[in-house]
C-alpha positions as YAML, in Angstrom:
chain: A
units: angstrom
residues:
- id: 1
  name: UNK
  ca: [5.19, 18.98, 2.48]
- id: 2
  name: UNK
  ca: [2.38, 16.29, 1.90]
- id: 3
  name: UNK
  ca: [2.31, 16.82, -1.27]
- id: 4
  name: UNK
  ca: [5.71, 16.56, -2.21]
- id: 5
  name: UNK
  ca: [5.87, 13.58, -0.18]
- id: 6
  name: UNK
  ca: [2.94, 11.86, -2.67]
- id: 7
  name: UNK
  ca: [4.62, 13.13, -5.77]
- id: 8
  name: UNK
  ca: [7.77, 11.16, -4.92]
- id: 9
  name: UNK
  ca: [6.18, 7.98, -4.01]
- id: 10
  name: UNK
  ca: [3.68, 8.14, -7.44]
- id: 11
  name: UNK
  ca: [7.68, 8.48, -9.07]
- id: 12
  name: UNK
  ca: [9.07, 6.17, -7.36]
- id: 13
  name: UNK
  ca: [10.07, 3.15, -9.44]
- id: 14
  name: UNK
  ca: [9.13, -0.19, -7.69]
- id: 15
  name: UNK
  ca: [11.00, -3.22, -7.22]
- id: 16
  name: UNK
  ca: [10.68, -5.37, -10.23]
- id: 17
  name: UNK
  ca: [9.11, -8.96, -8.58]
- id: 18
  name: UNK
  ca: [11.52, -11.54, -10.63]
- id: 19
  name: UNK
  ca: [13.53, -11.75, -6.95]
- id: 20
  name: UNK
  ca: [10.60, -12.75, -5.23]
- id: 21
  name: UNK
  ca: [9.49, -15.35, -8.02]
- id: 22
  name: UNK
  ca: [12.83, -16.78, -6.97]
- id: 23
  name: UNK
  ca: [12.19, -17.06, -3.61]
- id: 24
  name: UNK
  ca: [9.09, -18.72, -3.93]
- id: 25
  name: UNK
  ca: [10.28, -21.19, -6.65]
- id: 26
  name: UNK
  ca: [12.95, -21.98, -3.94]
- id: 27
  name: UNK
  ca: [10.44, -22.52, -0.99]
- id: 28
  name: UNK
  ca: [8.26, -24.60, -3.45]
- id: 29
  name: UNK
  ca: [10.77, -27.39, -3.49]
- id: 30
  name: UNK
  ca: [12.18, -26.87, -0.38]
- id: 31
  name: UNK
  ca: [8.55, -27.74, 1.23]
- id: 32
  name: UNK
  ca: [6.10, -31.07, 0.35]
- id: 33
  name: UNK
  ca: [2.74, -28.30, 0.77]
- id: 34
  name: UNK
  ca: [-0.01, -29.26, 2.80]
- id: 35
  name: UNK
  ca: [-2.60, -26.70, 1.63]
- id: 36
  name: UNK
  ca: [-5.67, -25.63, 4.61]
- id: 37
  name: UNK
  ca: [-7.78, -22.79, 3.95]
- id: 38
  name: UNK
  ca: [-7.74, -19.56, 6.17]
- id: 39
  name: UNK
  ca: [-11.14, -17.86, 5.38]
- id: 40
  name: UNK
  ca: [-14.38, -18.52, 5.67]
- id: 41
  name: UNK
  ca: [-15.24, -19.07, 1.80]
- id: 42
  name: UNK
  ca: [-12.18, -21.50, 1.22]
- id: 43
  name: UNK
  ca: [-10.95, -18.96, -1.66]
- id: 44
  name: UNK
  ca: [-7.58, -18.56, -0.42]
- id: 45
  name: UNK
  ca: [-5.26, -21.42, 0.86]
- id: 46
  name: UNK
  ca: [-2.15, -21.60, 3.03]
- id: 47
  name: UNK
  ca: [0.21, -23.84, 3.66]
- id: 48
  name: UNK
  ca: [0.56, -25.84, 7.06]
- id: 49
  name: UNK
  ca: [4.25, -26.38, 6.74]
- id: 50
  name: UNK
  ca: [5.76, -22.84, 5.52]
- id: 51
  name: UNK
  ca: [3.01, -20.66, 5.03]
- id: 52
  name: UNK
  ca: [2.78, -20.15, 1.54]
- id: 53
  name: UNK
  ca: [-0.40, -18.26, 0.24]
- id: 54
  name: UNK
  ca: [-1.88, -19.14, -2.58]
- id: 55
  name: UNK
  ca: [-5.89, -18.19, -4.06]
- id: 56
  name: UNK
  ca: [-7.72, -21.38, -5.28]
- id: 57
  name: UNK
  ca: [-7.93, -21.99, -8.65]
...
């Protein structure tokens, strides 16, 4: 039954990301980003206001 349970989900088409690219567009100008870091190294930044994720560039 495992098996058959990892064979569907290796088949299993995944939802293309364009509607999330939307969603973030919208929350971009929605929100004026204040960007703090969240880890030690300062690599990866979110923001204060709506929690947007982003890695530094």
């Amino acid at each position: 039954m495992y098996f058959i349970e990892l064979l569907v989900k290796k088949f299993k088409k995944k939802p293309e990301p364009e509607n999330i690219e939307e969603e973030e567009a919208e929350e971009e100008t929605a929100c004026e980003h204040v960007f703090m870091p969240i880890d030690s190294t300062g690599k990866v930044l979110a923001c204060r206001n709506c929690g947007l994720v982003i890695k530094k560039p």
